[in-house]
PyMOL CGO cylinders between C-alpha atoms (Angstrom):
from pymol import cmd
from pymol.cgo import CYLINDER

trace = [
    CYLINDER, -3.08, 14.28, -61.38, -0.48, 16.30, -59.07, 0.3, 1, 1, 1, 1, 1, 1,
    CYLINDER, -0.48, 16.30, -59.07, -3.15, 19.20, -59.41, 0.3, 1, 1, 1, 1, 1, 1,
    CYLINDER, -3.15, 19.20, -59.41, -5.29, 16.81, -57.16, 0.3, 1, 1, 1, 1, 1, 1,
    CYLINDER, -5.29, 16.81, -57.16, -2.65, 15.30, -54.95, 0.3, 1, 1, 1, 1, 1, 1,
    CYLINDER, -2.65, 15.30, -54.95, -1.84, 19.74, -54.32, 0.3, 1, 1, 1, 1, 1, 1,
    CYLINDER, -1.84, 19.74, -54.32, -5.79, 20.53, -53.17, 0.3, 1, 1, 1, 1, 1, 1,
    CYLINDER, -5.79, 20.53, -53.17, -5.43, 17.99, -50.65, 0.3, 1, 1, 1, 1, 1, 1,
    CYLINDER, -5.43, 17.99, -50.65, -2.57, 19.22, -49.38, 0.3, 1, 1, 1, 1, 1, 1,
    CYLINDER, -2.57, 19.22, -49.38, -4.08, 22.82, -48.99, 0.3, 1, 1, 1, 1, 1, 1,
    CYLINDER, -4.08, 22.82, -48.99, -7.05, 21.02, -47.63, 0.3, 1, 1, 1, 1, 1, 1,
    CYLINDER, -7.05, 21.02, -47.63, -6.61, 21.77, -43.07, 0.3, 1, 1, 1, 1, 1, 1,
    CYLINDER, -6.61, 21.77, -43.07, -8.16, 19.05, -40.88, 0.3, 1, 1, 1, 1, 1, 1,
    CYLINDER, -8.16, 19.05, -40.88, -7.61, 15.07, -40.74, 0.3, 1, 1, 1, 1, 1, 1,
    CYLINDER, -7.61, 15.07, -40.74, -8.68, 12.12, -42.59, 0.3, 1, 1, 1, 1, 1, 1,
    CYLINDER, -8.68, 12.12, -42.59, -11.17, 9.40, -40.97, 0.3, 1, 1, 1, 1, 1, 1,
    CYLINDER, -11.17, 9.40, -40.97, -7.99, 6.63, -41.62, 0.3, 1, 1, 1, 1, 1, 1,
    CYLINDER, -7.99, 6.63, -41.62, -5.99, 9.56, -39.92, 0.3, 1, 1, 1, 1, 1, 1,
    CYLINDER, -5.99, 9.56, -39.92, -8.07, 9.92, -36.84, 0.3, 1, 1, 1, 1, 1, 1,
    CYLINDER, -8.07, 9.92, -36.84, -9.11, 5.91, -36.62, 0.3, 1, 1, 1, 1, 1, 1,
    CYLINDER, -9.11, 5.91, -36.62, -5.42, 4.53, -36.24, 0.3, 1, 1, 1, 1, 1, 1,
    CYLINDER, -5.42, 4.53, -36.24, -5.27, 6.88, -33.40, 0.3, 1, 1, 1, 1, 1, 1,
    CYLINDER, -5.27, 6.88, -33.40, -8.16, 5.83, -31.37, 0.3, 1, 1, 1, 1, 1, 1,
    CYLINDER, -8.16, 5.83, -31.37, -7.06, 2.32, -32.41, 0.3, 1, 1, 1, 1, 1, 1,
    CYLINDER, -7.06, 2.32, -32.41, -3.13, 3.03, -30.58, 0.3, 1, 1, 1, 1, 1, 1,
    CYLINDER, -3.13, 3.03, -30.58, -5.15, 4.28, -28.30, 0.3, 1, 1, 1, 1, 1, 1,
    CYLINDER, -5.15, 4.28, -28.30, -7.24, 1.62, -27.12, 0.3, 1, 1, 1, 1, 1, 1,
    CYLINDER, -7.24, 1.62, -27.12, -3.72, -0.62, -27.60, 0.3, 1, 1, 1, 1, 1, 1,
    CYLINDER, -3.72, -0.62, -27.60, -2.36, 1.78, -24.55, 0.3, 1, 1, 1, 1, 1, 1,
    CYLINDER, -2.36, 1.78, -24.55, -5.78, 1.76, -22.36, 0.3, 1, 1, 1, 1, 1, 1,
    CYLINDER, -5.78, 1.76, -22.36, -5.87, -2.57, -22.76, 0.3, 1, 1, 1, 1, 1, 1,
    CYLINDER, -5.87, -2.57, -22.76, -1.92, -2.58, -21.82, 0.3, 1, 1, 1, 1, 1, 1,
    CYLINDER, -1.92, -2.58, -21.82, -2.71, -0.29, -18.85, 0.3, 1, 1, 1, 1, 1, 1,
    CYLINDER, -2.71, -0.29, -18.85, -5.30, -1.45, -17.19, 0.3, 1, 1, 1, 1, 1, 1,
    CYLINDER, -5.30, -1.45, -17.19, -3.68, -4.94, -15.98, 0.3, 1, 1, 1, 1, 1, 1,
    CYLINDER, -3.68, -4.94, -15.98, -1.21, -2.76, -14.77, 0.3, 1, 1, 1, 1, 1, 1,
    CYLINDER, -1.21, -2.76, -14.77, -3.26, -0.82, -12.44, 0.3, 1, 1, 1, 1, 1, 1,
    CYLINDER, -3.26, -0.82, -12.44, -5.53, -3.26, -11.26, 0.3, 1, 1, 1, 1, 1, 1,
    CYLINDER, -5.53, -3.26, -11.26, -2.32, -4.66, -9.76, 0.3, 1, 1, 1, 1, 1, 1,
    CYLINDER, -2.32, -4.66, -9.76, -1.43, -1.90, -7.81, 0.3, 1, 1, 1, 1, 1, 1,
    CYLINDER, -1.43, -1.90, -7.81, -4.80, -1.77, -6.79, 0.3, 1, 1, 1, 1, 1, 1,
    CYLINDER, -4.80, -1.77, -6.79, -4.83, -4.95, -4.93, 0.3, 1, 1, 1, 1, 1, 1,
    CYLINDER, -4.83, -4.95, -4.93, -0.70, -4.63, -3.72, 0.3, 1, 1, 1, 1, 1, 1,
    CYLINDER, -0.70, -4.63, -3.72, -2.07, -1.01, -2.25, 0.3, 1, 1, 1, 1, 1, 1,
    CYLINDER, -2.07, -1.01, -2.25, -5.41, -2.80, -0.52, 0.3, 1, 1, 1, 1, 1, 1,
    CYLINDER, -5.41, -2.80, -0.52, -3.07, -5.75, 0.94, 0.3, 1, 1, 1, 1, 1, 1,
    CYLINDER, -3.07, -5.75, 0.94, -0.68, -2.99, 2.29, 0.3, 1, 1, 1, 1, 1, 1,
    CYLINDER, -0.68, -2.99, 2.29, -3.87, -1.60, 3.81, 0.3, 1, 1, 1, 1, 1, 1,
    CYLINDER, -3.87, -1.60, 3.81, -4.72, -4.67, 5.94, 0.3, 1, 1, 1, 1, 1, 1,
    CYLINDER, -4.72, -4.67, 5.94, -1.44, -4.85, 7.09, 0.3, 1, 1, 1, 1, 1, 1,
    CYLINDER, -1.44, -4.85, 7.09, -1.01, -1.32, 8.24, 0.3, 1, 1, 1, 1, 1, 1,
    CYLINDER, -1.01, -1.32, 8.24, -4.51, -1.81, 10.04, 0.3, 1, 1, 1, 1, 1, 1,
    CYLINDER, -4.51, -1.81, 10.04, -3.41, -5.19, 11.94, 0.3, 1, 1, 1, 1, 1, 1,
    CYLINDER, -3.41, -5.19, 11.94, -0.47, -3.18, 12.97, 0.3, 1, 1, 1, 1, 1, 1,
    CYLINDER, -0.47, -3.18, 12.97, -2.85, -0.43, 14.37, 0.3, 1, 1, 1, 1, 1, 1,
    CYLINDER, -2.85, -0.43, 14.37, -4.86, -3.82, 15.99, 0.3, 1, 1, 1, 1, 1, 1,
    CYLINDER, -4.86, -3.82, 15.99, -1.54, -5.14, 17.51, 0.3, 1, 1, 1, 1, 1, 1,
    CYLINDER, -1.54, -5.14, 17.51, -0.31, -1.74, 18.87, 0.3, 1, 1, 1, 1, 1, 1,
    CYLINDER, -0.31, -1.74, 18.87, -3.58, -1.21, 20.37, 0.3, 1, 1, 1, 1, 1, 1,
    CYLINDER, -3.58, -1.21, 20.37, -3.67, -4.63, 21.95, 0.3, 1, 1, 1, 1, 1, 1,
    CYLINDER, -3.67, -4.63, 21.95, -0.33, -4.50, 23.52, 0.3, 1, 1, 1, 1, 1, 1,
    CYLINDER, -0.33, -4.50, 23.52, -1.28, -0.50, 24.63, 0.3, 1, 1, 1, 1, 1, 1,
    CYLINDER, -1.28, -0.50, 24.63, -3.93, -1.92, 26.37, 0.3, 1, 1, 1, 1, 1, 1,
    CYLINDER, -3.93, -1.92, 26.37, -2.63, -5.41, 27.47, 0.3, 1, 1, 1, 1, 1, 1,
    CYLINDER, -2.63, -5.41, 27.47, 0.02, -3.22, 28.99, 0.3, 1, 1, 1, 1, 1, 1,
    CYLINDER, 0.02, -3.22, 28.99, -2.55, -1.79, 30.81, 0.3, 1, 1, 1, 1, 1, 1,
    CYLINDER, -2.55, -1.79, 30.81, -4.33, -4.76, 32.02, 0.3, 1, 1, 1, 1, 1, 1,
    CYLINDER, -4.33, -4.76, 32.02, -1.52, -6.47, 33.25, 0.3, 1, 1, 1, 1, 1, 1,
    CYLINDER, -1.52, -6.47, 33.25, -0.07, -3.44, 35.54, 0.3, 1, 1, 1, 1, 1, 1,
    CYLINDER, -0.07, -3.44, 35.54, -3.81, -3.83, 37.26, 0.3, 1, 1, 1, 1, 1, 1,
    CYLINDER, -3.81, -3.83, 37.26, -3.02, -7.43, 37.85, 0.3, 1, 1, 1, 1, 1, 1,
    CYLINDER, -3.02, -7.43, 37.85, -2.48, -8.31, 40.86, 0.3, 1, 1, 1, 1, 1, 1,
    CYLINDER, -2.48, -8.31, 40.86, -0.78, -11.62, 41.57, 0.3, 1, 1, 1, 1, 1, 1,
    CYLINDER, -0.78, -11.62, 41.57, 1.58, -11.22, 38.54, 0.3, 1, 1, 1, 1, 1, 1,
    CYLINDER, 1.58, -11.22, 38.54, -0.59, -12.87, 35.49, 0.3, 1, 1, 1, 1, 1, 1,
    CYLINDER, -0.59, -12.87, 35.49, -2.81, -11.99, 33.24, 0.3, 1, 1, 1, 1, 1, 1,
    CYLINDER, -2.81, -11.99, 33.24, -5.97, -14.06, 32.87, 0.3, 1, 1, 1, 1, 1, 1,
    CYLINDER, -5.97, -14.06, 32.87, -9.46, -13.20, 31.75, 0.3, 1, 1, 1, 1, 1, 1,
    CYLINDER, -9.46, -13.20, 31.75, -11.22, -15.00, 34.37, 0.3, 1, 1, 1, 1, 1, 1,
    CYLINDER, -11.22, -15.00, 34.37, -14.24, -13.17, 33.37, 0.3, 1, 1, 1, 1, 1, 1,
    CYLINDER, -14.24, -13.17, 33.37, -16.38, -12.26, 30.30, 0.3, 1, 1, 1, 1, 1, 1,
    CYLINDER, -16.38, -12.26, 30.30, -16.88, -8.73, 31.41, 0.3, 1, 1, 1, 1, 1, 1,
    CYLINDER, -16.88, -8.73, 31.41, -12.73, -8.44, 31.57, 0.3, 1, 1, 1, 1, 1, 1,
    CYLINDER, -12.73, -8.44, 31.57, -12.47, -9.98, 28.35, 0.3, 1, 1, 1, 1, 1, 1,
    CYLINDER, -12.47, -9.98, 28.35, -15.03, -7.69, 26.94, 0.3, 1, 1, 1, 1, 1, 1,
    CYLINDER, -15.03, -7.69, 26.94, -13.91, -4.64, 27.87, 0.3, 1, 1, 1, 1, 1, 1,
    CYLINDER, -13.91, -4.64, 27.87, -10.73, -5.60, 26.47, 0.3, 1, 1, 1, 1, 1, 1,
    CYLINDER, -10.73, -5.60, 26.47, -12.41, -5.67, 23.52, 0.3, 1, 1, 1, 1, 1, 1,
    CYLINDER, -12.41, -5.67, 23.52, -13.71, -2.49, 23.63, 0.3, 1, 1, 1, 1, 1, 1,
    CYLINDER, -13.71, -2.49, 23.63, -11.06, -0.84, 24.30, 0.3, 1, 1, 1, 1, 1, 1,
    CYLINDER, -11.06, -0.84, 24.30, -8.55, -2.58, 21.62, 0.3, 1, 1, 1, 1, 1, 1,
    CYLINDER, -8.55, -2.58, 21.62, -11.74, -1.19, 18.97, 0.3, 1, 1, 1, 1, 1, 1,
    CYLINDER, -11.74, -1.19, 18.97, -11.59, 2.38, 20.36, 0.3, 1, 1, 1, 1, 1, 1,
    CYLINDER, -11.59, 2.38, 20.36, -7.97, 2.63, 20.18, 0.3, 1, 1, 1, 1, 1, 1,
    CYLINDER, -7.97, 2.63, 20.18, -7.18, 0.75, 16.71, 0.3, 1, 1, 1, 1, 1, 1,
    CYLINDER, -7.18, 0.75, 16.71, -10.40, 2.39, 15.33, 0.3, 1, 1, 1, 1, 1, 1,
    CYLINDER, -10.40, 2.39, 15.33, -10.71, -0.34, 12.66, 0.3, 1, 1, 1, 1, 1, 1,
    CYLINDER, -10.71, -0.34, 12.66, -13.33, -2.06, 11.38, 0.3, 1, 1, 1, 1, 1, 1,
    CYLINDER, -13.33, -2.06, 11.38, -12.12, -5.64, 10.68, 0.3, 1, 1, 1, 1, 1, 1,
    CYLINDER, -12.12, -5.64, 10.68, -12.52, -8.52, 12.88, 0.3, 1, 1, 1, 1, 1, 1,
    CYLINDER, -12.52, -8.52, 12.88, -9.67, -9.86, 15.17, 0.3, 1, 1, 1, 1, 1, 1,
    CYLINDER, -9.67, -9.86, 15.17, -8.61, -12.72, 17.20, 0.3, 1, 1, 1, 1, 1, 1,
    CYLINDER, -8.61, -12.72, 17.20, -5.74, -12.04, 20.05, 0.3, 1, 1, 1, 1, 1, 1,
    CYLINDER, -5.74, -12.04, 20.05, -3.70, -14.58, 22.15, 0.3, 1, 1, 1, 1, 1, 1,
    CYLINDER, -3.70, -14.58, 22.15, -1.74, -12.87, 24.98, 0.3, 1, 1, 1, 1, 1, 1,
    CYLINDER, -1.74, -12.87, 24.98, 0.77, -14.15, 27.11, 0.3, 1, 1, 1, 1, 1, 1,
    CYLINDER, 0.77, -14.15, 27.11, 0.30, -14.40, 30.79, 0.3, 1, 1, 1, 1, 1, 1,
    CYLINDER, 0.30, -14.40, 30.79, 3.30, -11.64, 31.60, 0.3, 1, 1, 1, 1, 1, 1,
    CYLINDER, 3.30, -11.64, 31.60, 1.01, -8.45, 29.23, 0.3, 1, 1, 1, 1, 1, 1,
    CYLINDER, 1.01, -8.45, 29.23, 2.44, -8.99, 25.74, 0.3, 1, 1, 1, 1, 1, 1,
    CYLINDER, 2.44, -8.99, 25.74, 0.86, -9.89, 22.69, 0.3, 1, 1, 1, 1, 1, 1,
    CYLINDER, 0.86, -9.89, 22.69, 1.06, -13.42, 21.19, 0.3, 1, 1, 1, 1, 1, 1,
    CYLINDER, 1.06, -13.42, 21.19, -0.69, -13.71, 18.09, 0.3, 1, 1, 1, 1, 1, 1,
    CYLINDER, -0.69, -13.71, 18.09, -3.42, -11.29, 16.28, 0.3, 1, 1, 1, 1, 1, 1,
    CYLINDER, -3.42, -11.29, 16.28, -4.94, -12.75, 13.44, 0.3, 1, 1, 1, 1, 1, 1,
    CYLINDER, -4.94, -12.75, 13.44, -6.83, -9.60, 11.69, 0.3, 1, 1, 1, 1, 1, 1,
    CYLINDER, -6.83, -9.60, 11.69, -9.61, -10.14, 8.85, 0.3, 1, 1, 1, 1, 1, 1,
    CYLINDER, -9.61, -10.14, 8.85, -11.18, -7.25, 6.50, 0.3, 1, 1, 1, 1, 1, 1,
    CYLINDER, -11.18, -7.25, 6.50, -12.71, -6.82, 3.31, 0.3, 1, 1, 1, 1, 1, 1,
    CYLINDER, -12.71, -6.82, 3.31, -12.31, -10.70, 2.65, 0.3, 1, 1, 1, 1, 1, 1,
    CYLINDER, -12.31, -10.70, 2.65, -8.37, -10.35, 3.32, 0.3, 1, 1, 1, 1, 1, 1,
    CYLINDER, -8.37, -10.35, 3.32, -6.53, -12.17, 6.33, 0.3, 1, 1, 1, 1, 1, 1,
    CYLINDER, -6.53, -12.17, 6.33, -3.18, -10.89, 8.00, 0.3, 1, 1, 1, 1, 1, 1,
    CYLINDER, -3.18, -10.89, 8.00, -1.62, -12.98, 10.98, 0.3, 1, 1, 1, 1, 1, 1,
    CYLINDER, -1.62, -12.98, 10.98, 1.04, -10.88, 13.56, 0.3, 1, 1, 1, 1, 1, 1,
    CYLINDER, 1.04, -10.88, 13.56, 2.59, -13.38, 15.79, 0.3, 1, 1, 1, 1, 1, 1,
    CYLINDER, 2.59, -13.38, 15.79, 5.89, -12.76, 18.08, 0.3, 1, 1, 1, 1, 1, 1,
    CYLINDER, 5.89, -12.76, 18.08, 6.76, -9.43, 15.88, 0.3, 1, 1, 1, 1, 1, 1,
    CYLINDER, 6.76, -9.43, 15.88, 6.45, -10.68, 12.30, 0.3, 1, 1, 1, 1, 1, 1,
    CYLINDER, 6.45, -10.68, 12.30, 3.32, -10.11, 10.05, 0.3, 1, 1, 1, 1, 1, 1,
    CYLINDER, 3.32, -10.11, 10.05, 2.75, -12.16, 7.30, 0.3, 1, 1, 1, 1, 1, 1,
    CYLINDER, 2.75, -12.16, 7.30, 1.59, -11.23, 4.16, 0.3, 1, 1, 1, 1, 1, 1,
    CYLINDER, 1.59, -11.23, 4.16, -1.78, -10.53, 3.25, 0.3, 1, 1, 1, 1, 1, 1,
    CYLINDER, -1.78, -10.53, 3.25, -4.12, -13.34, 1.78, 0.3, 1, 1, 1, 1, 1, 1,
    CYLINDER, -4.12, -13.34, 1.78, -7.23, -13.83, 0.33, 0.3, 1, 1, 1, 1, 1, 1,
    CYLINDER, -7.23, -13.83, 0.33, -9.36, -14.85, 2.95, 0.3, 1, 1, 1, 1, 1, 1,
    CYLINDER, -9.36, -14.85, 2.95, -12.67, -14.44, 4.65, 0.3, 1, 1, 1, 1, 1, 1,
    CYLINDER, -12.67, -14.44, 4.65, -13.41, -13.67, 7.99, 0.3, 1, 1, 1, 1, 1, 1,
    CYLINDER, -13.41, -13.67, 7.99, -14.80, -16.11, 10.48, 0.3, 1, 1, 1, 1, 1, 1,
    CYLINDER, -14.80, -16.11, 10.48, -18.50, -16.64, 10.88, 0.3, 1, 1, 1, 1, 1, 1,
    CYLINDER, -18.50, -16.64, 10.88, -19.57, -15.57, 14.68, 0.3, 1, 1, 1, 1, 1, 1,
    CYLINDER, -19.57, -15.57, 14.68, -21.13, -13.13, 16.64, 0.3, 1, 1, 1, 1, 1, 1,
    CYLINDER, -21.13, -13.13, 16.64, -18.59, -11.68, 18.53, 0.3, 1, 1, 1, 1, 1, 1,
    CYLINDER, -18.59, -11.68, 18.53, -15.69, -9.87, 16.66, 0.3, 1, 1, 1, 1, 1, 1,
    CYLINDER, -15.69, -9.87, 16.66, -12.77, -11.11, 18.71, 0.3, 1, 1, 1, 1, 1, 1,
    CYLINDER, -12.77, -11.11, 18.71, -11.27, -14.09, 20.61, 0.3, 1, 1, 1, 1, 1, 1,
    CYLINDER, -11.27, -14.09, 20.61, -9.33, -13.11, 23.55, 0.3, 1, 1, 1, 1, 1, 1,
    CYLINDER, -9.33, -13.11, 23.55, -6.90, -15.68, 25.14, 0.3, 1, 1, 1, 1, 1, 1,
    CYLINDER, -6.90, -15.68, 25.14, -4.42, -15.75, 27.58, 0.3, 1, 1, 1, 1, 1, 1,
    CYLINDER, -4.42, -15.75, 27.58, -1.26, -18.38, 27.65, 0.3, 1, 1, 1, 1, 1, 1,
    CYLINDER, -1.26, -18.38, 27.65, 1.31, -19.10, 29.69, 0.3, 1, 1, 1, 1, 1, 1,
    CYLINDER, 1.31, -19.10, 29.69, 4.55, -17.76, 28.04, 0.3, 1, 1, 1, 1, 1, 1,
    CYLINDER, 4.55, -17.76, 28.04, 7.03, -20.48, 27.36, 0.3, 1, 1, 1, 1, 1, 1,
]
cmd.load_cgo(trace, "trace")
């Protein structure tokens, strides 16, 4: 009998029970990490909207900035679909995002409120805080933005 038990112990290589309990530990590590990932996934695409509505907002107030020192009178006011258009425009061009946006200004140049949507999440900017990103989906309409201007109270 302990002749046996010695030729397997000469004998190089691994046994199928050998091998199977580690692809089986295996698999145990792949199931616990993939949950894991998939949440970083989503935390790095919400982080992504964010960081794009900040490129919207930045744009916006570049070019409300703009806008307003052409003003003359002392408000701003889209009186005009051709203003408010090339507004538009020229927020895309500089942000050089993809999503859809809505943008409320204030009368004196500054930026309100820019609600940004892509890839079916939402991120709101309004008076210098973002809020987080949510599941959302983006407005059904033609045009991509909604440009307002307000009195600032």
């Amino acid at each position: 009998m302990f002749e046996k038990i010695r030729k397997l112990k000469d004998r190089k290589g691994f046994t199928l029970v050998e091998l199977i309990v580690v692809l089986v530990i295996l698999a145990i590590l792949a199931a616990l990490l993939i949950p894991a990932l998939t949440g970083y996934i989503d935390k790095a695409n919400k982080e992504k909207i964010v960081s794009e509505c900040r490129m919207v907002v930045m744009a916006a107030q570049t070019e409300a900035s703009e806008l307003y020192g052409k003003m003359e009178g002392g408000k701003l006011a889209f009186d005009t679909t051709n203003t408010a258009d090339k507004y538009d425009t020229a927020v895309k061009d500089l942000s050089e995002t993809k999503g859809k946006f809505a943008i409320v200004l204030y009368d004196d140049g500054t930026v309100h409120t820019v609600q940004y949507w892509n890839s079916g999440w939402t991120v709101t900017y309004t008076d210098g805080t973002y809020n987080e990103a949510t599941a959302d989906t983006a407005p059904d309409s033609n045009t991509t933005t909604t440009i307002e201007a307000k009195a600032k109270s």
